[in-house]
PyMOL Python script that loads the backbone (N, CA, C, O; Angstrom):
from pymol import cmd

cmd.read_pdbstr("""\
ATOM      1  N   UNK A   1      95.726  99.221  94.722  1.00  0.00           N
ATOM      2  CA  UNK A   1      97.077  99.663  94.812  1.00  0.00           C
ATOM      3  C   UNK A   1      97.473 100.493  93.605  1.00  0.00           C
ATOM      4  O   UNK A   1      96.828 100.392  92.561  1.00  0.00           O
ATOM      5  N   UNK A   2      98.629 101.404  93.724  1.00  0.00           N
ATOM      6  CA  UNK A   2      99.506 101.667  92.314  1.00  0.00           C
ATOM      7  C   UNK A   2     100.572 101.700  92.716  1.00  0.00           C
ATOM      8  O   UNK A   2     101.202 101.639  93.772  1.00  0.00           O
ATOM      9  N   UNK A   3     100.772 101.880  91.036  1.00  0.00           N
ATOM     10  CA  UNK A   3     103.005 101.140  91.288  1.00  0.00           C
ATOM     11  C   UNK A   3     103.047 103.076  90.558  1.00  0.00           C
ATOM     12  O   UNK A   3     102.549 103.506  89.518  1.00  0.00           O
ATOM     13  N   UNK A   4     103.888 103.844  91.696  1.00  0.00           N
ATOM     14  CA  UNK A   4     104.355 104.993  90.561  1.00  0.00           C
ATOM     15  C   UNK A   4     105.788 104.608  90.364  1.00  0.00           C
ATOM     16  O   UNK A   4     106.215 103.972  91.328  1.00  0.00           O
ATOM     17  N   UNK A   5     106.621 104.792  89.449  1.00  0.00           N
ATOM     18  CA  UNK A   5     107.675 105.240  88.920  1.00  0.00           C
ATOM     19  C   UNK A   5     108.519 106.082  88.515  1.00  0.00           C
ATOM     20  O   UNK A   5     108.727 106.282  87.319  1.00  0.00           O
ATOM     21  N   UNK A   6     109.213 106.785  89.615  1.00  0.00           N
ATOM     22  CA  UNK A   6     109.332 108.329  89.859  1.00  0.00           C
ATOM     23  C   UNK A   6     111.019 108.018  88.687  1.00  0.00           C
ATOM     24  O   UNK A   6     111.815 107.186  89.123  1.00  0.00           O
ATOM     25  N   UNK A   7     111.270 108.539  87.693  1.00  0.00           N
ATOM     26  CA  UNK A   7     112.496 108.850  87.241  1.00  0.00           C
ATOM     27  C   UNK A   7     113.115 110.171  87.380  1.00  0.00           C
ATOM     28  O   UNK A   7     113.897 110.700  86.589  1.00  0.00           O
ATOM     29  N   UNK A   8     112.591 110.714  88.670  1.00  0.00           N
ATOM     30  CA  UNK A   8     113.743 112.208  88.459  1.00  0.00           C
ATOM     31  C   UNK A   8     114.888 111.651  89.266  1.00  0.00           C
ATOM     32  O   UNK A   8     114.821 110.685  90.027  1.00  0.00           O
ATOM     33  N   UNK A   9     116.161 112.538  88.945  1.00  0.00           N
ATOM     34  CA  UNK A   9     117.103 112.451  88.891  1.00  0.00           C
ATOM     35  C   UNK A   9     117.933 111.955  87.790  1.00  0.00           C
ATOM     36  O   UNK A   9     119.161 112.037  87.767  1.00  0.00           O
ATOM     37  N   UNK A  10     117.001 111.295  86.630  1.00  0.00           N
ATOM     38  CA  UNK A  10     117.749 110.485  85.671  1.00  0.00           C
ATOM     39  C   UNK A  10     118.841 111.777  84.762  1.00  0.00           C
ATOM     40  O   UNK A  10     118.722 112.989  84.940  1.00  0.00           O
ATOM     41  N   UNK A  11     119.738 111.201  83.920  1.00  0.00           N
ATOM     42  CA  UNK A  11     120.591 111.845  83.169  1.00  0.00           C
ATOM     43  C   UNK A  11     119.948 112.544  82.359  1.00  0.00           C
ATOM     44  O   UNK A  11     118.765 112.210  82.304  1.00  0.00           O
ATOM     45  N   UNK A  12     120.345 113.722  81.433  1.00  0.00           N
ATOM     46  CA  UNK A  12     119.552 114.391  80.502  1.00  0.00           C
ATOM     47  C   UNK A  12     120.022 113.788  79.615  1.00  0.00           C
ATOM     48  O   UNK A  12     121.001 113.047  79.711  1.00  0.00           O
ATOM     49  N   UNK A  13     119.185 114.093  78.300  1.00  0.00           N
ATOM     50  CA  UNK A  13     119.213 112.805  76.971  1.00  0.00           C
ATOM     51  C   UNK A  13     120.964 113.540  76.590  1.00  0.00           C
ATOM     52  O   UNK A  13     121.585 114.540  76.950  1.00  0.00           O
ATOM     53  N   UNK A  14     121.155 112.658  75.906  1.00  0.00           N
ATOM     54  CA  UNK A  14     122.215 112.923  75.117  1.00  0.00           C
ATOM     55  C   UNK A  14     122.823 112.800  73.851  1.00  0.00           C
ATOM     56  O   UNK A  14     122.019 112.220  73.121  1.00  0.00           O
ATOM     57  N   UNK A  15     123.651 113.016  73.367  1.00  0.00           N
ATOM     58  CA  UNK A  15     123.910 112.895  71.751  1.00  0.00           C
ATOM     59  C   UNK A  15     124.471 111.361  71.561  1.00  0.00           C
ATOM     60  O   UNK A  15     125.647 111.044  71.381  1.00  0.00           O
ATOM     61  N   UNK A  16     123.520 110.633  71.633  1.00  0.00           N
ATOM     62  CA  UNK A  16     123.547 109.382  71.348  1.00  0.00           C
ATOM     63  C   UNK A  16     121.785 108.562  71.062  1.00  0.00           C
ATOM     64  O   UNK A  16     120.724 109.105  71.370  1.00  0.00           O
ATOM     65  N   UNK A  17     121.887 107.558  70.591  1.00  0.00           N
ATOM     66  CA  UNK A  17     120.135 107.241  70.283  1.00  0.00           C
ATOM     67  C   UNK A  17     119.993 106.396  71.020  1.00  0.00           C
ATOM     68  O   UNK A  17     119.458 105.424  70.487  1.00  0.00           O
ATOM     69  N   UNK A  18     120.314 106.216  72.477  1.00  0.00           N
ATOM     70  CA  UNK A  18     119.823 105.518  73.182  1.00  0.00           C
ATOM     71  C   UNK A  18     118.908 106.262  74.313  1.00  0.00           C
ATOM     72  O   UNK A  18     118.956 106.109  75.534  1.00  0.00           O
ATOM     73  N   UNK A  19     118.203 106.969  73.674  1.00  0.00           N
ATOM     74  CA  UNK A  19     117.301 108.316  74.352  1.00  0.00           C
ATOM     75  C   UNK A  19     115.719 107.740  74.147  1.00  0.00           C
ATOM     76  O   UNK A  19     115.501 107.046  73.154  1.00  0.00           O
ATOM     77  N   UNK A  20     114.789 107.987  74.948  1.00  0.00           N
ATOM     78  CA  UNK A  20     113.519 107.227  74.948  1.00  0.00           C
ATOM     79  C   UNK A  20     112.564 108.244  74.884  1.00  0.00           C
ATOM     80  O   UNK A  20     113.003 109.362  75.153  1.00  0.00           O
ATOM     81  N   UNK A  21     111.345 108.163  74.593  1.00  0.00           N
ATOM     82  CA  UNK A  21     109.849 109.205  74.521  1.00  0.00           C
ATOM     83  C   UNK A  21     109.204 108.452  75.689  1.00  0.00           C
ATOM     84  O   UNK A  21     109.250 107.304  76.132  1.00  0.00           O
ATOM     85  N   UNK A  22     108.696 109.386  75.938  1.00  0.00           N
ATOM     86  CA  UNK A  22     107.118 109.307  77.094  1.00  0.00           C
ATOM     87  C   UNK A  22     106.976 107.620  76.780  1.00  0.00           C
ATOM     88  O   UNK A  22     107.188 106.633  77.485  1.00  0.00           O
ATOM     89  N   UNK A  23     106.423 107.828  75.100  1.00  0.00           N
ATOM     90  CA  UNK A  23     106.006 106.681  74.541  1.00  0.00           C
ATOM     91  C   UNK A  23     106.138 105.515  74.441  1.00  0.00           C
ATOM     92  O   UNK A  23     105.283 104.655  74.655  1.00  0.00           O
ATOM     93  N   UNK A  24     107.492 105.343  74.024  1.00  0.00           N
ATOM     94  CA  UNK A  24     108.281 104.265  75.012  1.00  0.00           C
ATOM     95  C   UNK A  24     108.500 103.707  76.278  1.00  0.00           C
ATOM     96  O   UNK A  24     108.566 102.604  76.820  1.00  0.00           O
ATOM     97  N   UNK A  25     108.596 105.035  76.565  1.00  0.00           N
ATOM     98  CA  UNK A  25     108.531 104.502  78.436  1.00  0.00           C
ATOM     99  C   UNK A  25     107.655 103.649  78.865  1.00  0.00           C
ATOM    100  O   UNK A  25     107.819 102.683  79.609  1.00  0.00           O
ATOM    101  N   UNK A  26     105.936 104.373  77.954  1.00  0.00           N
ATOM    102  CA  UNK A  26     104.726 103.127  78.538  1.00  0.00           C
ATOM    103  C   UNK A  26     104.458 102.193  77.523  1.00  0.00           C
ATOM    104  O   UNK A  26     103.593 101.317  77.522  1.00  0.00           O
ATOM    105  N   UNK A  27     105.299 102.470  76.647  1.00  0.00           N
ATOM    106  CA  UNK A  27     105.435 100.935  75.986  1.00  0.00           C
ATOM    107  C   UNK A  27     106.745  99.912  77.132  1.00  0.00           C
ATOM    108  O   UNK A  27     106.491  98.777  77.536  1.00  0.00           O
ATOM    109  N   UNK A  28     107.723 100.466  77.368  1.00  0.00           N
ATOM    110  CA  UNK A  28     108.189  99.572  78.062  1.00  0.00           C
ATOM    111  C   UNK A  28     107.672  99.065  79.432  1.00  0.00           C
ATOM    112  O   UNK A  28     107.867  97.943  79.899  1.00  0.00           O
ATOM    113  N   UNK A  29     106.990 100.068  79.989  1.00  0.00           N
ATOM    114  CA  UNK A  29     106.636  99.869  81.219  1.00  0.00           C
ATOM    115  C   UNK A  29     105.560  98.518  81.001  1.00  0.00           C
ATOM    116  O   UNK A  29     105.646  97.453  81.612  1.00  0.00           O
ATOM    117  N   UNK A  30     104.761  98.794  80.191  1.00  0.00           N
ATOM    118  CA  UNK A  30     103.532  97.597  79.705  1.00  0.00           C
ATOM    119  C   UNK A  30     104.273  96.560  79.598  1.00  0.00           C
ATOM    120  O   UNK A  30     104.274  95.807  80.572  1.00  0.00           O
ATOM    121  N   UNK A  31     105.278  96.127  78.194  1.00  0.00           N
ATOM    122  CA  UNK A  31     105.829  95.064  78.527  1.00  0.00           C
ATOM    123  C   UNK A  31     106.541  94.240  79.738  1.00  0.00           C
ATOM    124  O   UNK A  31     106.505  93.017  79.875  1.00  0.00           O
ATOM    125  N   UNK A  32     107.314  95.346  80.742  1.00  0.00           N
ATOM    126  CA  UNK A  32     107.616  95.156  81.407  1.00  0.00           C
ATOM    127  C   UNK A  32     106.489  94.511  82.642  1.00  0.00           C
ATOM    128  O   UNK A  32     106.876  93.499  83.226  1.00  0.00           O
ATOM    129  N   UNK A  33     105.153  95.076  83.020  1.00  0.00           N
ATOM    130  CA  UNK A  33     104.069  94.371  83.826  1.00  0.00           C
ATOM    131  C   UNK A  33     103.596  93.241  83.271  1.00  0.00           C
ATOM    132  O   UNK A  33     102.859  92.536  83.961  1.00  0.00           O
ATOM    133  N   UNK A  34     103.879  92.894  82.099  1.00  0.00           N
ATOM    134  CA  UNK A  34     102.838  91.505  81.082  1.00  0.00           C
ATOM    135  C   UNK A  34     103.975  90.674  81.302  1.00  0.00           C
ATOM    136  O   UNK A  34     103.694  89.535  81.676  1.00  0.00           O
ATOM    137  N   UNK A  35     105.481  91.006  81.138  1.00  0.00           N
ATOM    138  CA  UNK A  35     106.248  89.772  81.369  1.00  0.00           C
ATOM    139  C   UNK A  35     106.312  89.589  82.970  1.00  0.00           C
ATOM    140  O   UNK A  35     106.571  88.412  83.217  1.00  0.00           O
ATOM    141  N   UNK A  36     106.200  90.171  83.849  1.00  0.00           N
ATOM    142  CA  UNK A  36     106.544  90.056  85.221  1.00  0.00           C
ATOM    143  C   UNK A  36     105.340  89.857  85.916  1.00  0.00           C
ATOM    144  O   UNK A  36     105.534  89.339  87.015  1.00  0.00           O
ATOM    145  N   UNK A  37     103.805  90.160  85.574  1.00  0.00           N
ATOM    146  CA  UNK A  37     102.905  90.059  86.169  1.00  0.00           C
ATOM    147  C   UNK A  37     101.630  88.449  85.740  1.00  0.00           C
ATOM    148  O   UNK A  37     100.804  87.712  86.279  1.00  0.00           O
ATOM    149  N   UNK A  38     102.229  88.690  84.565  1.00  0.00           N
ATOM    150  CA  UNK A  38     101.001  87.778  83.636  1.00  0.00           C
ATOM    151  C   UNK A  38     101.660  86.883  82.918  1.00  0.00           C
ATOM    152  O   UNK A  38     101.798  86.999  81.700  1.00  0.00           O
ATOM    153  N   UNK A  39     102.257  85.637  83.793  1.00  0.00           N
ATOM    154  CA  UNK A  39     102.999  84.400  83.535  1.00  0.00           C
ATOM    155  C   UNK A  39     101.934  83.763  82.307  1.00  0.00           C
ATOM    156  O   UNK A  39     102.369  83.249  81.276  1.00  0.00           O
ATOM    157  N   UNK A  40     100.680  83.880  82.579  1.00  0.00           N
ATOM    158  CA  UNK A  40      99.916  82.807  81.555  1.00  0.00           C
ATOM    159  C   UNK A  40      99.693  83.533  80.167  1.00  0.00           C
ATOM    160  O   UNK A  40      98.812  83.239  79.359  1.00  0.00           O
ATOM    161  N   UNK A  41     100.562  84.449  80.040  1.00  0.00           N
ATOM    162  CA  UNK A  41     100.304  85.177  78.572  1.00  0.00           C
ATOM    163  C   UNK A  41      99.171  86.147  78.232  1.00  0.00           C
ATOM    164  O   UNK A  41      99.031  86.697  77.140  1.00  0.00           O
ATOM    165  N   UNK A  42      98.607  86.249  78.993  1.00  0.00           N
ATOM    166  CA  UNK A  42      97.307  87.347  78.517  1.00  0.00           C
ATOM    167  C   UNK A  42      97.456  88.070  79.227  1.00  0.00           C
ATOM    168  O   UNK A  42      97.809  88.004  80.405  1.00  0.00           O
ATOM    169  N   UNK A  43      96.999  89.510  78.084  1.00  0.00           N
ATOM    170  CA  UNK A  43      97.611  91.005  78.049  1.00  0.00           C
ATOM    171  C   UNK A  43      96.858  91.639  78.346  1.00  0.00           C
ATOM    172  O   UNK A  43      95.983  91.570  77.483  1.00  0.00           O
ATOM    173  N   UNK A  44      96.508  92.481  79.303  1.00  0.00           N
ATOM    174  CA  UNK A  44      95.088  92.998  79.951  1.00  0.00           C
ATOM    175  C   UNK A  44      95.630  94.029  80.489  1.00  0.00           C
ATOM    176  O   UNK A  44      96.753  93.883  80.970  1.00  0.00           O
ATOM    177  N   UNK A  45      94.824  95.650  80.562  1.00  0.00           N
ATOM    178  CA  UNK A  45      95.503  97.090  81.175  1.00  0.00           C
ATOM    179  C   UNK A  45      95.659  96.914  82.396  1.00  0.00           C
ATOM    180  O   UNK A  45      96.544  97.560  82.956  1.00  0.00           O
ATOM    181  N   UNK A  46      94.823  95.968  83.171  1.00  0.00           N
ATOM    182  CA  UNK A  46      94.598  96.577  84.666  1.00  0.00           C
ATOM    183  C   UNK A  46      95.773  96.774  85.430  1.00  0.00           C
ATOM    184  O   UNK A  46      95.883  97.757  86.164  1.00  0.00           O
ATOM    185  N   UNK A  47      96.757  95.825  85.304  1.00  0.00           N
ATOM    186  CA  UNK A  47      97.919  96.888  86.198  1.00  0.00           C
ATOM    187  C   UNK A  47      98.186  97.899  85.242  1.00  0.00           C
ATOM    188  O   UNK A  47      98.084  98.932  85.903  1.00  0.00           O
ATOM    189  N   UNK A  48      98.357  98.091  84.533  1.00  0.00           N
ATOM    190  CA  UNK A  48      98.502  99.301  83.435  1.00  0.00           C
ATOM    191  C   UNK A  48      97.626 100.435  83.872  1.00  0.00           C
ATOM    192  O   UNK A  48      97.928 101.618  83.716  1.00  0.00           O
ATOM    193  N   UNK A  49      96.584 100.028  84.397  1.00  0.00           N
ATOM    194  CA  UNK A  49      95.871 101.434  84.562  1.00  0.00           C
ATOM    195  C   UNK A  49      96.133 101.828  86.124  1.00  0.00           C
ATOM    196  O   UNK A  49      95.399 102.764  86.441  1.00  0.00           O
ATOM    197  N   UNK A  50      96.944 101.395  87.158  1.00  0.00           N
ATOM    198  CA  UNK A  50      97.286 101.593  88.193  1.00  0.00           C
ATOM    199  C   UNK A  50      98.359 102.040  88.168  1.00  0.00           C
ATOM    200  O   UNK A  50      98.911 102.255  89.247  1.00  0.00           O
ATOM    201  N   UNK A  51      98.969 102.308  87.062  1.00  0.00           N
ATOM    202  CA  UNK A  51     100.508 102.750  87.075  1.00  0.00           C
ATOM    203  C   UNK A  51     100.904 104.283  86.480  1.00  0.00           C
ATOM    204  O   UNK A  51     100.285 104.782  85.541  1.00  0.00           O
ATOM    205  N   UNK A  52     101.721 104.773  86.978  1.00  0.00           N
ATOM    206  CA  UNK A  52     102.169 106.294  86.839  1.00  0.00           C
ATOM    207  C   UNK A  52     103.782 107.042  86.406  1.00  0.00           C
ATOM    208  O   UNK A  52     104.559 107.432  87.278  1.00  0.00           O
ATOM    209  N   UNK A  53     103.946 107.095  85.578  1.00  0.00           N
ATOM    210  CA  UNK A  53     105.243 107.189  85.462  1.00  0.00           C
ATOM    211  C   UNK A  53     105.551 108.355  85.845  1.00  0.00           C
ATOM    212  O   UNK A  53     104.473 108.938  85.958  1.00  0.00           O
ATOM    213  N   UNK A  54     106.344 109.025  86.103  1.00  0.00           N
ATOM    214  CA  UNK A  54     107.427 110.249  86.623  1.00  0.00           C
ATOM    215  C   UNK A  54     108.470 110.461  85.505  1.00  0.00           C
ATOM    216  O   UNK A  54     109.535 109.909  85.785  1.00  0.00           O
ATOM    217  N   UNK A  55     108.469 110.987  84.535  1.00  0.00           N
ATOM    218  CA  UNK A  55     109.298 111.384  83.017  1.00  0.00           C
ATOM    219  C   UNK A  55     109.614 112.998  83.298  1.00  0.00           C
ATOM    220  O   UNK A  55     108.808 113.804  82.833  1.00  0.00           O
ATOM    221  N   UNK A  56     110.822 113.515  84.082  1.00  0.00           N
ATOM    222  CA  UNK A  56     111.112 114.535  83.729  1.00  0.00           C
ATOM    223  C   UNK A  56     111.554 115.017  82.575  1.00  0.00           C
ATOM    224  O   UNK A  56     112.306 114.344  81.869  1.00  0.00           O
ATOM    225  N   UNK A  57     111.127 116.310  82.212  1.00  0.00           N
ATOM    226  CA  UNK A  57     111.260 117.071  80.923  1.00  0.00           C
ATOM    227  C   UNK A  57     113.208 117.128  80.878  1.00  0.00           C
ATOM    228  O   UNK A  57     113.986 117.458  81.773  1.00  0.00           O
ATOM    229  N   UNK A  58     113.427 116.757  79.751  1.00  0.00           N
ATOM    230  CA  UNK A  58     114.890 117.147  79.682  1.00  0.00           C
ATOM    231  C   UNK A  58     115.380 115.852  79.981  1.00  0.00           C
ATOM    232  O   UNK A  58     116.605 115.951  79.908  1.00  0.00           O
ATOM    233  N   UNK A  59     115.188 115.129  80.167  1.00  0.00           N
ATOM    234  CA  UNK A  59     115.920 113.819  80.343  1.00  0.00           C
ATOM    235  C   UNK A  59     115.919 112.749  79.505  1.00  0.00           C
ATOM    236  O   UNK A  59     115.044 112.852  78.645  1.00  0.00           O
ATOM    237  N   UNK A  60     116.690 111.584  79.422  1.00  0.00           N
ATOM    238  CA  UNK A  60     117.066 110.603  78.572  1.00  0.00           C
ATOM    239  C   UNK A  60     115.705 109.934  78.302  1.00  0.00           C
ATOM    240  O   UNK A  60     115.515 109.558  77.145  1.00  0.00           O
ATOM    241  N   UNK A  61     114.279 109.641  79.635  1.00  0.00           N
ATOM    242  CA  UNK A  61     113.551 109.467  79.689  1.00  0.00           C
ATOM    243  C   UNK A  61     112.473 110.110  78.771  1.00  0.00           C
ATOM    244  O   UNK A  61     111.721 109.294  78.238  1.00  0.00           O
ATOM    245  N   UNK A  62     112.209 111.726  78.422  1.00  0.00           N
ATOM    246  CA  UNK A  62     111.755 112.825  78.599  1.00  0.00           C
ATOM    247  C   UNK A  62     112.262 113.819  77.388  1.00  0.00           C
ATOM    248  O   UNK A  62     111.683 114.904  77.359  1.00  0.00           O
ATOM    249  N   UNK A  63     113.183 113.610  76.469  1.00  0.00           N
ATOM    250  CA  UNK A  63     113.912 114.884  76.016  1.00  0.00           C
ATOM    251  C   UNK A  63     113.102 115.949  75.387  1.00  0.00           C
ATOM    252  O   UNK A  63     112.119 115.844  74.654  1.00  0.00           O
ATOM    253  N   UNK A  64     113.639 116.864  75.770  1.00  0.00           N
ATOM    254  CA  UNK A  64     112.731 118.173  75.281  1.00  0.00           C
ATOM    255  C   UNK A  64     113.406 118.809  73.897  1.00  0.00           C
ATOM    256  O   UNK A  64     113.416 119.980  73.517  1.00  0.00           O
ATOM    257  N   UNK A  65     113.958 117.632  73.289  1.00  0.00           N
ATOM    258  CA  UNK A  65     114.054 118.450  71.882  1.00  0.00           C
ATOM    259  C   UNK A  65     113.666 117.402  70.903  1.00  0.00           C
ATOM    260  O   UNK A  65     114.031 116.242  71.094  1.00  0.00           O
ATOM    261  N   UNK A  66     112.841 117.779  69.707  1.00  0.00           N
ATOM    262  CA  UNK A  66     112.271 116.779  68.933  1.00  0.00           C
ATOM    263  C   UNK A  66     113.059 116.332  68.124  1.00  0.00           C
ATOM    264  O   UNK A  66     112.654 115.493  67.320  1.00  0.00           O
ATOM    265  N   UNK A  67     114.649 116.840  68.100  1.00  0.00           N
ATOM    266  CA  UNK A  67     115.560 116.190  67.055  1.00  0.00           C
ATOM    267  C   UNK A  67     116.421 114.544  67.868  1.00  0.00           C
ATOM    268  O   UNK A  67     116.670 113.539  67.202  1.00  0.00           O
ATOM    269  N   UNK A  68     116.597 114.627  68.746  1.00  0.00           N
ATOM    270  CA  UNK A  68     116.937 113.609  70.170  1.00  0.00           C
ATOM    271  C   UNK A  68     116.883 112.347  69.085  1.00  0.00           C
ATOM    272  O   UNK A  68     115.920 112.126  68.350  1.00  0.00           O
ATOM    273  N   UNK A  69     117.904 111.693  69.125  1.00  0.00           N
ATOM    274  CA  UNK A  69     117.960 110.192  68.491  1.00  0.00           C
ATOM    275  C   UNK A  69     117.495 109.006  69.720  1.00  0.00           C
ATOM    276  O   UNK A  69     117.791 108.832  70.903  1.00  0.00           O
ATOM    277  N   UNK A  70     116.540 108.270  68.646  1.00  0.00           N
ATOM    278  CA  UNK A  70     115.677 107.517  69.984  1.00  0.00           C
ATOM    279  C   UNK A  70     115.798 105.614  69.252  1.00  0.00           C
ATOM    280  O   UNK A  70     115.183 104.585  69.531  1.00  0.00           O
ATOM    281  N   UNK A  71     116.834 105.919  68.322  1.00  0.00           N
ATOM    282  CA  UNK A  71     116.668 104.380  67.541  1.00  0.00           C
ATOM    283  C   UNK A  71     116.954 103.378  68.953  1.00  0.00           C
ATOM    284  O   UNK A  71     115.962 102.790  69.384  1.00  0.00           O
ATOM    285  N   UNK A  72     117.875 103.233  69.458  1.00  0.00           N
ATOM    286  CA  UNK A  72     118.194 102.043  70.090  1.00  0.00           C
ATOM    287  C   UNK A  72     117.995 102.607  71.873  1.00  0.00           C
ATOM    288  O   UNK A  72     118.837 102.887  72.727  1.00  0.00           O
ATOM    289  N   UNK A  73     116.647 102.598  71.893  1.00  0.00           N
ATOM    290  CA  UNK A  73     116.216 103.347  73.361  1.00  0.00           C
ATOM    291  C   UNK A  73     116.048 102.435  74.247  1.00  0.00           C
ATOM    292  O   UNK A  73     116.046 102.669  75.456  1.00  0.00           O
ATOM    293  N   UNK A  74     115.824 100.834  73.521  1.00  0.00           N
ATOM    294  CA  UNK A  74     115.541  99.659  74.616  1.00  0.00           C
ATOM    295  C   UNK A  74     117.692  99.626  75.441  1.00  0.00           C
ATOM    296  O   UNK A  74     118.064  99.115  76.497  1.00  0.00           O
ATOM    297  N   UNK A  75     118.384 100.243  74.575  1.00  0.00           N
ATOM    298  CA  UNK A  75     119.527  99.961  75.522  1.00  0.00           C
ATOM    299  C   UNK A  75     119.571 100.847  77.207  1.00  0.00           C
ATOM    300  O   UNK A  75     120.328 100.440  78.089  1.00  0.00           O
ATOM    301  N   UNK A  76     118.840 101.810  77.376  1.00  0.00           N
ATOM    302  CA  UNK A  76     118.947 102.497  78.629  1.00  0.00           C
ATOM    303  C   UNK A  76     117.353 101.871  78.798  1.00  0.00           C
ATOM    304  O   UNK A  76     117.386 101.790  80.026  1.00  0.00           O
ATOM    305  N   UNK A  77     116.377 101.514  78.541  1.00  0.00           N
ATOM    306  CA  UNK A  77     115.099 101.289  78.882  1.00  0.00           C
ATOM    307  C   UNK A  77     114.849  99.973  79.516  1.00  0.00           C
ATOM    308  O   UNK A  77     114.025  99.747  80.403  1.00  0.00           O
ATOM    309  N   UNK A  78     115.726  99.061  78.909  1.00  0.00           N
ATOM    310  CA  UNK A  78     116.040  97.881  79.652  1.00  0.00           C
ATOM    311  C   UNK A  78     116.369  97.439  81.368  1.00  0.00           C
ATOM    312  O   UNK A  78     115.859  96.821  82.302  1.00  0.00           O
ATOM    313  N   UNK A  79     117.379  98.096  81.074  1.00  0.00           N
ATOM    314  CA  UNK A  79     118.160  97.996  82.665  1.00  0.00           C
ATOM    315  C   UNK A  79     117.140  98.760  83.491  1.00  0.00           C
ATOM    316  O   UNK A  79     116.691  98.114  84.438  1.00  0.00           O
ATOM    317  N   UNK A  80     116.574 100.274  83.305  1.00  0.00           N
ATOM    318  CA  UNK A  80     115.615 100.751  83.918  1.00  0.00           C
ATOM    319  C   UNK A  80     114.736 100.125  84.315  1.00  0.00           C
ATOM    320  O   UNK A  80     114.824 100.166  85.542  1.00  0.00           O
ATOM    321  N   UNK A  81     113.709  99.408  83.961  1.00  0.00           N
ATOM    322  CA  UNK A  81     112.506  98.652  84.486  1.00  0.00           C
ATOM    323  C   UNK A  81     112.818  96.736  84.955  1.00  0.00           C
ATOM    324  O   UNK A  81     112.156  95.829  85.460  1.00  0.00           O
ATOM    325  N   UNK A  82     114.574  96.969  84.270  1.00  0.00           N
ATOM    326  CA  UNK A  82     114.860  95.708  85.057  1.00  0.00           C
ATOM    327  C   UNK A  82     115.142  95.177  86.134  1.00  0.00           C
ATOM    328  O   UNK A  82     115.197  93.995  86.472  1.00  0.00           O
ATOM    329  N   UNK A  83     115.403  96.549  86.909  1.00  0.00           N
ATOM    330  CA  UNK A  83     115.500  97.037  88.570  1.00  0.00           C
ATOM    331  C   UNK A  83     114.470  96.842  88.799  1.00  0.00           C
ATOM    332  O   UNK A  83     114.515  96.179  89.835  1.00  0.00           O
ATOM    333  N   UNK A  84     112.767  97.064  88.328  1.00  0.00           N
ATOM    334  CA  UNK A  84     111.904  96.876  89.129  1.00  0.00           C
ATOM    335  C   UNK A  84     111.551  95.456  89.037  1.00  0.00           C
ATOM    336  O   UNK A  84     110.509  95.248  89.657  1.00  0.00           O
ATOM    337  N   UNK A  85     111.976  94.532  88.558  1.00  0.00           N
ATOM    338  CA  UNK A  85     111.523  93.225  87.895  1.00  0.00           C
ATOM    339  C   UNK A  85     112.512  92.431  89.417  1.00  0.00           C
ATOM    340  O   UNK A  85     112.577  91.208  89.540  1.00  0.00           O
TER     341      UNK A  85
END
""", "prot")
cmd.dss("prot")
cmd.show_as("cartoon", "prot")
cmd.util.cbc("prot")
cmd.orient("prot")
């Protein structure tokens, strides 16, 4: 199987630091499969390597400018993958 995770349509980043990188995203996405998939605690890629994210350019997800404040990104990153949970 794979799980994709299409985020288009999301908001474009904005002048606030609750804006996220690629990087984050599959850092959250990971945490997000290890707490929801792997009750007994061990951390292993394999759903990780079945998974695909969808990060449009320009978005809160995605921003296409390297100045974008990204300190407090778990506040929009949260609720996002908490829909899939």
């Amino acid at each position: 199987g794979k799980i994709i995770m299409d985020f288009e349509g999301t908001q474009p980043w904005g002048y606030h630091s609750m804006n996220c990188t690629p990087a984050g995203m599959d850092g959250g996405m990971f945490v997000t499969l290890t707490q929801h998939m792997n009750f007994e605690g061990l951390v292993n890629d394999g759903a990780w390597m079945a998974t695909e994210l969808k990060l449009p350019k320009g978005t809160w997800t995605n921003p296409d400018n390297e100045m974008v404040a990204t300190a407090t990104s778990w506040a929009l990153l949260l609720p996002a993958y908490g829909v899939f949970q």
